[in-house]
ZAMARGU-4260 file (C-alpha; in steps of 0.2 Angstrom, whole numbers, plus 5000, padded with zeros to 4 digits):
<rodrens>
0) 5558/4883/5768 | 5557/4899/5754 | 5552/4888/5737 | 5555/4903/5723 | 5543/4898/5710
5) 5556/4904/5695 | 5567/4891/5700 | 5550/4879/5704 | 5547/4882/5686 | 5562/4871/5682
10) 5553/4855/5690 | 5534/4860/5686 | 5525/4868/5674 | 5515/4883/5686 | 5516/4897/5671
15) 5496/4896/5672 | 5496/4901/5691 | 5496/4915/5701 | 5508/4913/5717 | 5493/4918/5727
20) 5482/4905/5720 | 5496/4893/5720 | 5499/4897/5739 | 5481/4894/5741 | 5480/4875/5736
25) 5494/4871/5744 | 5489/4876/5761 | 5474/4870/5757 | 5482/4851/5752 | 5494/4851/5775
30) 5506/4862/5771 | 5504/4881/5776 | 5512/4893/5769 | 5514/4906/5779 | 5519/4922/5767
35) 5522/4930/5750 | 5537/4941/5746 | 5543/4946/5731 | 5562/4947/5730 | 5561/4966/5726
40) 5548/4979/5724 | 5544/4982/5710 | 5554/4992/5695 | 5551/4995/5677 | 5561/5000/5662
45) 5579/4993/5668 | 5589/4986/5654 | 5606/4977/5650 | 5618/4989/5644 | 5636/4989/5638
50) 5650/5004/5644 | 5656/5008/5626 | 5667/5022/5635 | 5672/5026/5653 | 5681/5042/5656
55) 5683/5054/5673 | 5673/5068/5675 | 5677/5083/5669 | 5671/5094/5684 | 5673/5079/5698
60) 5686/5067/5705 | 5674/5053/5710 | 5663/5053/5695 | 5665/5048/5677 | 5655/5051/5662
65) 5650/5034/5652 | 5643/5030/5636 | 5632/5015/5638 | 5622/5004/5624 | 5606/4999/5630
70) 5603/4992/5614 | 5592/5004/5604 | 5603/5019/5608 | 5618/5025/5620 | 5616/5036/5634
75) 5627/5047/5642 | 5626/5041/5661 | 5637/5049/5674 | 5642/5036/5688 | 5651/5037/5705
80) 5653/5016/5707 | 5671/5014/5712 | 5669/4996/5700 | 5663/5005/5684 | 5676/5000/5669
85) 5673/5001/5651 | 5668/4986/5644 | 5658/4981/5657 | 5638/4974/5654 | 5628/4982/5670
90) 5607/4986/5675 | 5602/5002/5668 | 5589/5013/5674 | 5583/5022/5657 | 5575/5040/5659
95) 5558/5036/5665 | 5562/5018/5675 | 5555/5016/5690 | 5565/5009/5706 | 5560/5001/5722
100) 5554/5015/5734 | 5545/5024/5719 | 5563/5032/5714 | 5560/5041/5698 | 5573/5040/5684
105) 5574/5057/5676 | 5585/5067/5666 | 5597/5079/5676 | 5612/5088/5677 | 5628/5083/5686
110) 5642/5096/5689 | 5637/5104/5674 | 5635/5087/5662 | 5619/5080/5655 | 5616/5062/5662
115) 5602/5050/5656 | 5599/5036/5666 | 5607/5028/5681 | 5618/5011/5681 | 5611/5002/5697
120) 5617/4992/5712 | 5608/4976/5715 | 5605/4988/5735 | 5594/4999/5724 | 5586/4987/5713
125) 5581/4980/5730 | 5590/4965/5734 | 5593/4966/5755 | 5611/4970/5756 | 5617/4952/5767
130) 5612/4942/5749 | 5624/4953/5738 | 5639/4946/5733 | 5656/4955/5741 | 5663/4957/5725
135) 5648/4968/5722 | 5643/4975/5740 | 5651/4993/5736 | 5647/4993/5719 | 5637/4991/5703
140) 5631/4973/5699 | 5641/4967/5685 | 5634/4954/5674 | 5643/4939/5664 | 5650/4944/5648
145) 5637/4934/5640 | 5622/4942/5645 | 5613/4952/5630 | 5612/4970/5626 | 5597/4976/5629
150) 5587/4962/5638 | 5578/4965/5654 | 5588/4966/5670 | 5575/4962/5681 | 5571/4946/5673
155) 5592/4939/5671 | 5593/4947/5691 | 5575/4936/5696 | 5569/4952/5704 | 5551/4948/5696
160) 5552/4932/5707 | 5539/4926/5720 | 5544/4917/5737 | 5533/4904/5747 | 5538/4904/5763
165) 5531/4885/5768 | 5527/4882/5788 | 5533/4867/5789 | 5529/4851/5801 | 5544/4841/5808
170) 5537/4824/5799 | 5536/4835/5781 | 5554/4836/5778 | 5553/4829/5759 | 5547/4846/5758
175) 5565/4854/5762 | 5569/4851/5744 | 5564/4859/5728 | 5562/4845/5719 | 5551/4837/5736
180) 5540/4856/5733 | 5539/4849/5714 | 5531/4832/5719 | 5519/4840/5730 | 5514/4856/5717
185) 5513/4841/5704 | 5501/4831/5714 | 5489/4844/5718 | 5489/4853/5699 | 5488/4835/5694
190) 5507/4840/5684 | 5523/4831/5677 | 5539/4832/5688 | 5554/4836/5676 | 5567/4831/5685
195) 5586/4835/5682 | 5602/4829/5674 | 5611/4822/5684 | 5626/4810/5673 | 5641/4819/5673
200) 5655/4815/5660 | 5670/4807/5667 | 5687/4803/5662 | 5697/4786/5663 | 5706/4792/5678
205) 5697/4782/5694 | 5692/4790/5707 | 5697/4773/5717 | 5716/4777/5713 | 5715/4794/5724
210) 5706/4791/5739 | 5698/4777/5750 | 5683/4776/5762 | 5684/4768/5777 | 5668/4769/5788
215) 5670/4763/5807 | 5653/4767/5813 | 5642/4761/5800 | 5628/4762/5812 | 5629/4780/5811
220) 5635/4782/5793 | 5627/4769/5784 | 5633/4777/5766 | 5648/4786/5764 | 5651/4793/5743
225) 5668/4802/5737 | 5670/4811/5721 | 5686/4818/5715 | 5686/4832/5704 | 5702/4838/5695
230) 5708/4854/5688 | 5693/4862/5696 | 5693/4883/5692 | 5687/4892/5708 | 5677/4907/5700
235) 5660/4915/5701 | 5645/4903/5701 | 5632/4905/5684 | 5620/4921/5687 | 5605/4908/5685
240) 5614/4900/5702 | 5617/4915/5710 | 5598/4920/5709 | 5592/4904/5714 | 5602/4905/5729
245) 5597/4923/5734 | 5580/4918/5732 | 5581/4904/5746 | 5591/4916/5759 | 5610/4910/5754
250) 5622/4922/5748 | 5634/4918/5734 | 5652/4912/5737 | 5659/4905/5724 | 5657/4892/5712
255) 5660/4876/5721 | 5653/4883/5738 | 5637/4887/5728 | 5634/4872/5719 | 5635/4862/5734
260) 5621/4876/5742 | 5611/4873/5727 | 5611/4853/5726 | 5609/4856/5745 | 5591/4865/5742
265) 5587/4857/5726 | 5588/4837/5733 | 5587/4841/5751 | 5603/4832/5753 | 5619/4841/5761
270) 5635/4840/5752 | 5653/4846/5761 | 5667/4848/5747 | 5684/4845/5753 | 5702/4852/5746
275) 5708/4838/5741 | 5729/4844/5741 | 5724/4851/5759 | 5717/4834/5766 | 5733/4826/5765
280) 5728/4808/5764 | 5722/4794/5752 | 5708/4789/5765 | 5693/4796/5772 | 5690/4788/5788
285) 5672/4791/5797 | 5673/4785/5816 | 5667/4794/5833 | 5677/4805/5842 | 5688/4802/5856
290) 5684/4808/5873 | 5690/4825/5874 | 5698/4827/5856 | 5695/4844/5849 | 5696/4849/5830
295) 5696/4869/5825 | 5677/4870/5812 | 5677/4881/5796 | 5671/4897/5811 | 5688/4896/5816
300) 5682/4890/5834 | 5690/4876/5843 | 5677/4862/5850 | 5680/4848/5860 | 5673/4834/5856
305) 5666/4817/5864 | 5663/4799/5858 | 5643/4804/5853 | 5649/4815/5840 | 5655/4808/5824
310) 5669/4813/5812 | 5677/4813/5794 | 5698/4812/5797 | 5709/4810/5786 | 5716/4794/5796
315) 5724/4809/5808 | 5716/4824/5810 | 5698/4826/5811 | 5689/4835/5793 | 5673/4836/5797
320) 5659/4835/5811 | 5650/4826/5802 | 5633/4834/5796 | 5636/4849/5805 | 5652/4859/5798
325) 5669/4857/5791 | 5685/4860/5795 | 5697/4875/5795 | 5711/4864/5787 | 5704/4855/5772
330) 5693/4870/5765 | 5690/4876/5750 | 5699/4893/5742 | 5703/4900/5729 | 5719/4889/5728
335) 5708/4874/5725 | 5710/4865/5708 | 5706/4846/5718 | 5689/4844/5725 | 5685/4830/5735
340) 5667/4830/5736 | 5657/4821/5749 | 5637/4814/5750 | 5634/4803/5763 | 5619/4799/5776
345) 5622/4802/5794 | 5610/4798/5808 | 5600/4809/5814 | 5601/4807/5833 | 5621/4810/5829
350) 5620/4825/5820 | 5607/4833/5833 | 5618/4829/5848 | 5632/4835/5838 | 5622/4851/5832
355) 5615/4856/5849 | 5631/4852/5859 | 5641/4866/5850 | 5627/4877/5846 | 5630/4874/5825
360) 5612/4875/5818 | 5611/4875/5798 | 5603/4869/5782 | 5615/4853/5783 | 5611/4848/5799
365) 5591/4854/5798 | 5591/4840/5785 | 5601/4828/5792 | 5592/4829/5809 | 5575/4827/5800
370) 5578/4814/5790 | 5584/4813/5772 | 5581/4803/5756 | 5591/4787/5756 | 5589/4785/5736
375) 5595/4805/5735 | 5613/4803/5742 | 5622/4796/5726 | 5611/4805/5713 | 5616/4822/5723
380) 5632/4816/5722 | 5630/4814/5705 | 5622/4831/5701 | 5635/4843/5711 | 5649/4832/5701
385) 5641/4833/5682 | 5640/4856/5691 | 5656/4857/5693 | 5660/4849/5677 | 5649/4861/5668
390) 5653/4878/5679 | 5671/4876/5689 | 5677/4867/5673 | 5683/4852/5682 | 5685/4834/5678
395) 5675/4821/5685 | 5684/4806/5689 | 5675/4788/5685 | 5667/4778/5699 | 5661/4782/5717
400) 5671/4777/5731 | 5657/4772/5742 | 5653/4762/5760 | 5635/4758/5757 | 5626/4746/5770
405) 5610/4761/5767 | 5591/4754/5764 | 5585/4759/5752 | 5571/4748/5755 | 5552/4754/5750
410) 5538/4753/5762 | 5522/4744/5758 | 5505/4752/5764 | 5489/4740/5762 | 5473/4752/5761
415) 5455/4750/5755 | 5445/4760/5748 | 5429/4755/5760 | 5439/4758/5774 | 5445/4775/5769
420) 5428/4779/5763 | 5420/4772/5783 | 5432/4783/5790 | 5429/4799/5779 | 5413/4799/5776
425) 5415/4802/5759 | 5412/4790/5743 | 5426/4791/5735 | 5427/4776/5721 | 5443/4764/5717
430) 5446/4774/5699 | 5452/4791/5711 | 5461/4782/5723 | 5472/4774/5709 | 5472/4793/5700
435) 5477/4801/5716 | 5489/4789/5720 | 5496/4791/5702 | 5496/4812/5705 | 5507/4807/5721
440) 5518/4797/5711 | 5515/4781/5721 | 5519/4763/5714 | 5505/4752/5717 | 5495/4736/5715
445) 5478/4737/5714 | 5465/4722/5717 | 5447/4728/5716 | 5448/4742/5731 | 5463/4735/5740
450) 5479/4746/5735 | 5496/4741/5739 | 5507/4753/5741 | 5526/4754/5737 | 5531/4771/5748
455) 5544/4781/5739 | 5561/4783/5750 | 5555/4803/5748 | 5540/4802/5760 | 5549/4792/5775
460) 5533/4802/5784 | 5522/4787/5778 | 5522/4769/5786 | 5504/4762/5791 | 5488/4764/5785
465) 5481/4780/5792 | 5497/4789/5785 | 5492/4786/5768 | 5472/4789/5772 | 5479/4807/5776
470) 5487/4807/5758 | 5473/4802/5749 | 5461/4816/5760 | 5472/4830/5756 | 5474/4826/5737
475) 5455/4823/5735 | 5452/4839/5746 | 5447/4844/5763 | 5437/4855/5757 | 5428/4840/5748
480) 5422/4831/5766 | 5407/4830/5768 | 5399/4840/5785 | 5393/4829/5795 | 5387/4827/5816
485) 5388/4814/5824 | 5371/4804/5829 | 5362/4802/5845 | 5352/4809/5858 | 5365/4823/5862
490) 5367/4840/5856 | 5386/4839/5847 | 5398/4856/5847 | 5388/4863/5864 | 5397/4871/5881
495) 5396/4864/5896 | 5390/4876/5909 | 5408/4879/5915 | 5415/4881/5900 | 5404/4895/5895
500) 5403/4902/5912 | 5423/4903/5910 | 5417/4911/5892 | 5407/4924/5902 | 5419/4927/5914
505) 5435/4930/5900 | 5425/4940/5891 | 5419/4952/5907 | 5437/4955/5909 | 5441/4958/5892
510) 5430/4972/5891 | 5435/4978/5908 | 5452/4982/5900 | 5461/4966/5903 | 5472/4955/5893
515) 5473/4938/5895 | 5491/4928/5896 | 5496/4909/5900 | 5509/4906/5910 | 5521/4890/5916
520) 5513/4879/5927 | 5530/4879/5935 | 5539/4891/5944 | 5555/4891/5954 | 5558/4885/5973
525) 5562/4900/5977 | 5544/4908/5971 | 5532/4894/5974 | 5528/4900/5992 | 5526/4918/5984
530) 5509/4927/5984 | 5499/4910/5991 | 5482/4915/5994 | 5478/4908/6013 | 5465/4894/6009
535) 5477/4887/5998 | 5490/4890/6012 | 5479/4880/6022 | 5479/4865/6013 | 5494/4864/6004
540) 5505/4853/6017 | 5520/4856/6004 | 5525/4860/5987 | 5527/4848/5973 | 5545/4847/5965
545) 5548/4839/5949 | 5560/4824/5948 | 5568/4830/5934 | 5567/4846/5931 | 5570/4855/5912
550) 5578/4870/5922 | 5578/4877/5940 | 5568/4891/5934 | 5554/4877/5930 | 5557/4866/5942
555) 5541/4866/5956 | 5521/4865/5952 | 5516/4883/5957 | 5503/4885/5972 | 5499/4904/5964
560) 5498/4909/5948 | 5501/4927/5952 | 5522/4927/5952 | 5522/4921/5934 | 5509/4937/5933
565) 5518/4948/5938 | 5533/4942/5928 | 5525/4944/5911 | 5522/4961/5920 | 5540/4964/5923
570) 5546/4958/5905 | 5534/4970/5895 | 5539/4985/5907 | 5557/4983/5904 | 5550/4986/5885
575) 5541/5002/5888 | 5526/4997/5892 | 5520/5006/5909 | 5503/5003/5910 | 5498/4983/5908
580) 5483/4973/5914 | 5484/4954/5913 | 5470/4940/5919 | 5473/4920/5919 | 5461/4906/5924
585) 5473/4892/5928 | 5479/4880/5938 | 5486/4877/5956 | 5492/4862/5961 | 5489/4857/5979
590) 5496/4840/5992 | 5491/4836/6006 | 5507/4826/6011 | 5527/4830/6015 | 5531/4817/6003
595) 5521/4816/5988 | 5516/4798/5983 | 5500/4804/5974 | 5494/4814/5961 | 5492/4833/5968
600) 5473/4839/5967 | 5471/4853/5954 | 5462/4867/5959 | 5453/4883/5947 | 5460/4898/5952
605) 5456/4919/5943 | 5468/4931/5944 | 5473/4946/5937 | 5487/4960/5941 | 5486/4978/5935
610) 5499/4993/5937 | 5502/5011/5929 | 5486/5022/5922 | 5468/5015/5921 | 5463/5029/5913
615) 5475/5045/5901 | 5464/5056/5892 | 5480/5068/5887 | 5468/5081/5879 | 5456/5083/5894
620) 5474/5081/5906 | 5465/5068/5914 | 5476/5052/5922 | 5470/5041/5934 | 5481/5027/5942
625) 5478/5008/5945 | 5473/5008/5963 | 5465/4995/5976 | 5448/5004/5971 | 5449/4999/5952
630) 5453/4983/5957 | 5438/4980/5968 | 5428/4988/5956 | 5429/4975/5942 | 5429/4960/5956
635) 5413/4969/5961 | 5408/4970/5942 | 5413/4952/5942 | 5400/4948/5955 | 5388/4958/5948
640) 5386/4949/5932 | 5388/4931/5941 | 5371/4938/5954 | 5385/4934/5968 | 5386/4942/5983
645) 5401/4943/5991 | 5408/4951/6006 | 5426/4960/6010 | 5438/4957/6027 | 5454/4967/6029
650) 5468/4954/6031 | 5487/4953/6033 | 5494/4944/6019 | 5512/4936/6019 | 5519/4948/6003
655) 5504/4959/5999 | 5506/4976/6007 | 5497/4976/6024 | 5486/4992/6025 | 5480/4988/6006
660) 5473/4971/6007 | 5456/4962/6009 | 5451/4946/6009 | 5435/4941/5998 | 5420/4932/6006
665) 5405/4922/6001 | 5395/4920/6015 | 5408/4913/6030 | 5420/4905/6017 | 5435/4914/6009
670) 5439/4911/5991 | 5454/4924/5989 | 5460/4940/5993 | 5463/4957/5982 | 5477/4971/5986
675) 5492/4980/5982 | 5508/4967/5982 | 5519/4973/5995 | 5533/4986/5990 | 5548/4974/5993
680) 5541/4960/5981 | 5536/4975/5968 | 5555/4981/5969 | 5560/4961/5964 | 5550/4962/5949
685) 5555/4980/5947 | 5540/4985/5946 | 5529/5001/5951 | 5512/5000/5961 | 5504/4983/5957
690) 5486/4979/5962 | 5483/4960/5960 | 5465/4948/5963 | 5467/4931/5966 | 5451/4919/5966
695) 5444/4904/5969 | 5435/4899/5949 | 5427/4883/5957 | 5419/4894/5971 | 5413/4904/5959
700) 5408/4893/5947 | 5396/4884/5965 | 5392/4900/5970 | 5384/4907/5954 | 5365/4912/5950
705) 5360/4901/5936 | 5343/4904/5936 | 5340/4919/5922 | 5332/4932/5931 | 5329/4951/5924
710) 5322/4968/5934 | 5307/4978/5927 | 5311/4999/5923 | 5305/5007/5934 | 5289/5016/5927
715) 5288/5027/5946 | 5300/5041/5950 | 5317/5037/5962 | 5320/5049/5977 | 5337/5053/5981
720) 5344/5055/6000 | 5360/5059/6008 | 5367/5058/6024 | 5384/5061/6034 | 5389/5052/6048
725) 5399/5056/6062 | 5411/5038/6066 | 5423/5032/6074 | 5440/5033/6061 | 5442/5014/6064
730) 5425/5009/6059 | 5423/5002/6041 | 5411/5011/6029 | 5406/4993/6024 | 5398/4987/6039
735) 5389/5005/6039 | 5384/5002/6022 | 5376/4985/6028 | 5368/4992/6043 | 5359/5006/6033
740) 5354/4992/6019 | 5345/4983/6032 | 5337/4996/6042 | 5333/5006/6029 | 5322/4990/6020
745) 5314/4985/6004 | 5313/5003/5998 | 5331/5007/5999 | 5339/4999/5982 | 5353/5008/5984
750) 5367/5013/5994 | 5383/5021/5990 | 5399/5029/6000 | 5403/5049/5990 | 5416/5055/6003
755) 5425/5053/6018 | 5431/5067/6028 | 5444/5071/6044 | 5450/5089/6049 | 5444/5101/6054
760) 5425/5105/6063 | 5429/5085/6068 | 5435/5081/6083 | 5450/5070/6083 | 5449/5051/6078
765) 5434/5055/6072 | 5428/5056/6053 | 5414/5059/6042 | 5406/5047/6031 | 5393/5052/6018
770) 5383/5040/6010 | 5368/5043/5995 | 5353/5031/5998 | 5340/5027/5982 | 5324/5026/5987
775) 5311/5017/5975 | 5296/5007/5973 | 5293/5000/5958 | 5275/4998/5960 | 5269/5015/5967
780) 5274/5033/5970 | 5284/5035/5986 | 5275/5049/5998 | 5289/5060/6009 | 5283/5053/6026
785) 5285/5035/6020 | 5306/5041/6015 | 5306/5053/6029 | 5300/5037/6042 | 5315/5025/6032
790) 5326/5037/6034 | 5323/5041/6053 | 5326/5022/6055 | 5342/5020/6049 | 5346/5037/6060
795) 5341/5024/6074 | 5347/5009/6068 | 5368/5018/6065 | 5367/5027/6080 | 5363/5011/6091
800) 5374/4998/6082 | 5388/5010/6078 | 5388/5027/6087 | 5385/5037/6072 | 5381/5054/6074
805) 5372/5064/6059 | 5385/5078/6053 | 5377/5093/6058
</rodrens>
């Protein structure tokens, strides 16, 4: 909902507020408001002026040279407009003004003529070009002939208006109204709401002698209200109207259109105006459609209808889908004199099917869907009718014809003020319930602290108890609770371990470089089986398929996270963005039957998927691609900060590339598996090299070191080793690495693979391996024999267990 305070200003007095501070309390009181905008930037110094003369440009074709009174002098302006004519009041920019954009007004020189000043579009006094009138989109703006010489453009344009942009929530939809914004500003400033004239004058003609209602589903059209309006004169709508309508996102149409849009956004209750010569009856009759029937709308569009969706006819043809959109045949032109001017209450549930079925979301149906105000209906009525009277000239024939079966019932709420007190904590006494109730507007009877409370028809959000405690916490003031924790033997607002252990673990990866995403828990049949890490395989005796699905792309409880990964992936590459890293910890869901009868067990699982560059340093020329070593890093980073040690196993993994894929270990159990994704799948996301890590969180979480531990500096000096080995090329430099850690003993903290080597000086099948070892004691100075002796022995212990030769 956009509230422009100019036009708030009719309903509630907010002259000593800033929109800021305004915007403040009532996000503050439940209702956010989500943004600020002024309707233009900011200009200065443009005025109304009058074209005394308009002639044609002595050196130019498409120019002409005008004498404009701006009230204390004339100016000589030169304009291009294809719409400029003498006589004519338009925005002028005087010499010195300052547009949106910081455009500078200055004195210049056009093909050899002096002009001073510039006569303005509404474009370039900043108004967004879809809200400009037609009449004026290639143009200058043209103001009424009753506008003053003189007076401040900006201020008769609104451009010096501010606009609240309220987030609203789908039980809040009295708030879809100005005068529904007016009661709540009132409440919270603790204001009067000024609310409009709505009695129009009427002649003795009766309404009743030109038309007849007939309603034949009353359950969905429990009040139908017809206005006649004669000798109506279509024309432009007041400039005052026009503004207003801007303000809230509408554009100008003409003058019945528009008051129908503005009683529309002012009561929150949507109006349709019929031509009455065009709807070629004496009857309105409201019923549902047939099966099959089709009507053509006011988009020119043919819909077929069925018996859900309800309809205005003329006892014929259909009108109207009612709440939703007119039809082509009974519209209103410029022919019009005859208006025939509905307000009725539609249900909900009708206008949504009707609204979703064909696609046709608008303010109307918004409203209608959400509920509106049964006590609004006739005073909207009313209101658009004494418009018309006043701005399209018409007459406004007496009575209503009306089908009213509508409550308009108000609800009672019961509340006392010790309950409300118990359940705040607060200490609020029976005097500031009564004055907040008052600030709301609420009817009420009060007996000591029990309150009843008549509900106004405006707030159907309201029906039991804790609806009105809500009311009465906002209006006092959230910020007025007291802080209080809860009493006991417990800690309140701690972690669990998990839950900061998954705290640790998200911010790990975050500073690894990682994003993190949340995906569906359901995937398609066709991807369920995808990317199943093998101890899940194992147990998963068959996937779980939903028995009514929202969509076949959502259709099946995933056993992997990672396809949903790696589709995120594929949606943000399509957009340009090459180099993504993503991490989830979610949920897989796991049976153990063919037929599922049971719930399915929910098991923890950590991922992540990486693709493009790791690392682009452009100045250094420096680029370094995602690859199966970046991935193991951070797993082994991972590790590292959990005091886990884990242990890798090169596997074969249904769609993960089979030369680039390991299995992760603790001790004999596996808990996942890390790798490239196999080029076939890659090329069905359409995507480039994709390194993915799938774990087990649970494990994890089990296998962790709780126990805070911590390793002194070292105050002794290090010593530094290296050695190459001749192997086999099948053997792994893992198990090498484990053999030289256990060999080499307590005094080796450190061992590290630099380089592997094959060509030539090796013999074939045969490569090098070259590995640093740390030597250190953090107690004493190590002596060369004692490394020497260490180093011999892991000489022994390579060549025995694996064949190693030292690299001569």
């Amino acid at each position: 909902m956009f509230v422009s305070l100019n036009w708030l200003k009719n309903y509630v007095d907010i002259d000593d507020i800033t929109p800021e501070a305004l915007a403040e309390k009532i996000t503050k009181s439940g209702i956010e408001v989500e943004g600020i905008e002024y309707i233009a930037a900011k200009s200065s110094n443009v005025v109304v002026g009058h074209v005394n003369t308009c002639e044609q440009h002595p050196n130019a074709d498409k120019l002409n040279l005008c004498q404009v009174d701006v009230g204390e002098e004339v100016l000589q302006i030169i304009c291009g407009a294809p719409n400029i004519a003498q006589g004519q009041k338009v925005a002028v920019a005087k010499p010195g003004a300052v547009l949106p954009g910081n455009f500078k007004i200055k004195k210049a020189k056009l093909r050899g003529v002096e002009s001073n000043g510039m006569i303005c579009s509404l474009q370039e006094l900043g108004i967004e070009e879809k809200f400009v009138p037609k009449e004026f989109a290639e143009g200058i703006f043209v103001f009424p002939a009753d506008a003053e010489v003189g007076a401040d453009a900006l201020q008769l344009l609104n451009l010096d208006d501010a606009i609240l942009e309220l987030g609203l929530t789908p039980n809040r939809s009295d708030a879809l109204s100005m005068l529904g914004v007016a009661y709540e500003v009132a409440a919270i400033l603790d204001k009067e709401v000024i609310l409009p004239e709505e009695e129009p004058d009427t002649v003795t003609e009766q309404a009743a002698d030109y038309i007849k209602v007939n309603v034949e589903a009353p359950e969905l059209n429990p009040y139908y209200g017809a206005f006649v309006i004669k000798d109506v004169k279509i024309g432009p709508s007041p400039l005052w109207m026009r503004n207003a309508l801007m303000a809230a996102g509408i554009r100008p149409i003409n003058n019945v259109v528009d008051i129908t849009n503005y009683v529309l956004l002012e009561y929150g209750q949507p109006l349709h105006a019929f031509d009455y010569d065009q709807f070629s009856s004496k009857e309105i009759v409201v019923r549902r459609a047939n099966q099959g029937e089709t009507m053509v709308t006011l988009d020119d569009q043919e819909r077929t209808l069925t018996n859900e969706h309800l309809l205005i006819t003329n006892g014929k043809e259909a009108t109207a889908l009612a709440g939703v959109m007119g039809g082509a045949d009974s519209e209103v032109s410029d022919q019009t004199t005859t208006v025939l001017l509905e307000a009725a209450y539609f249900d909900s549930k009708a206008v949504r099917t009707a609204s979703k079925d064909h696609g046709l979301r608008s303010e109307a149906s918004t409203r209608f869907e959400k509920g509106v105000d049964p006590d609004r209906v006739l005073r909207a009525g009313k209101r658009a009718s004494l418009l018309l009277s006043k701005y399209a000239n018409g007459k406004v024939l007496d009575g209503v014809v009306a089908f009213d079966e509508l409550d308009k019932t108000e609800k009672v709420v019961e509340i006392k003020t010790s309950t409300i007190n118990d359940r705040l904590g607060t200490e609020i006494a029976d005097q500031e319930i009564a004055d907040i109730l008052r600030k709301l507007n609420f009817t009420f009877e009060q007996n000591g602290e029990l309150f009843t409370v008549k509900v106004p028809t405006r707030r159907q959000d309201i029906t039991i108890f804790e609806d009105m405690l809500e009311e009465v916490a906002r209006i006092y003031g959230y910020d007025n609770l007291p802080f209080t924790l809860p009493q006991g033997e417990s800690q309140a607002g701690g972690l669990t371990e998990v839950q900061q252990l998954k705290r640790d673990v998200k911010h790990y990866l975050q500073g690894a470089g990682l994003m993190e995403t949340i995906t569906y828990s359901l995937t398609s049949k066709d991807r369920v089986e995808l990317l199943v890490s093998p101890e899940i395989k194992a147990q998963a005796v068959s996937s779980v398929a939903l028995a009514m699905p929202m969509s076949e792309e959502h259709s099946t409880l995933r056993l992997s996270i990672l396809p949903e990964l790696l589709d995120s992936m594929a949606y943000n590459s399509a957009r340009k963005e090459q180099n993504v890293a993503y991490y989830e910890i979610g949920t897989v869901f796991v049976t153990d039957e063919e037929k599922v009868t049971k719930q399915p067990k929910e098991m923890h699982r950590l991922v992540g998927a990486l693709t493009g560059a790791w690392v682009t340093h452009p100045w250094q020329q420096e680029k370094k691609a995602v690859d199966f070593y970046v991935v193991k890093g951070i797993v082994e980073g991972l590790f590292d900060k959990l005091a886990i040690t884990a242990s890798y196993k090169q596997v074969k993994i249904d769609d993960m590339h089979p030369g680039r894929t390991a299995q992760v270990l603790i001790g004999e159990k596996p808990i996942g598996f890390i790798g490239q994704v196999h080029p076939a799948v890659q090329n069905q996301f359409d995507l480039k090299d994709t390194y993915v890590f799938d774990l087990d969180f649970e494990a994890l979480v089990e296998a962790r070191q709780s126990e805070p531990s911590f390793a002194k500096i070292p105050r002794f000096p290090s010593v530094s080793r290296d050695i190459a080995l001749v192997v086999e090329e099948n053997l792994l430099a893992g198990d090498i690495q484990q053999t030289i850690e256990q060999a080499g003993g307590a005094l080796v903290k450190k061992v590290e693979v630099f380089d592997v080597y094959q060509g030539e000086h090796l013999e074939q099948g045969k490569k090098s391996l070259a590995f640093n070892l740390l030597y250190l004691d953090p107690e004493r100075t190590l002596t060369d024999e004692e490394v020497e002796q260490s180093y011999q022995s892991i000489l022994e212990a390579v060549k025995e267990a694996h064949g190693a030769e030292l690299r001569g």
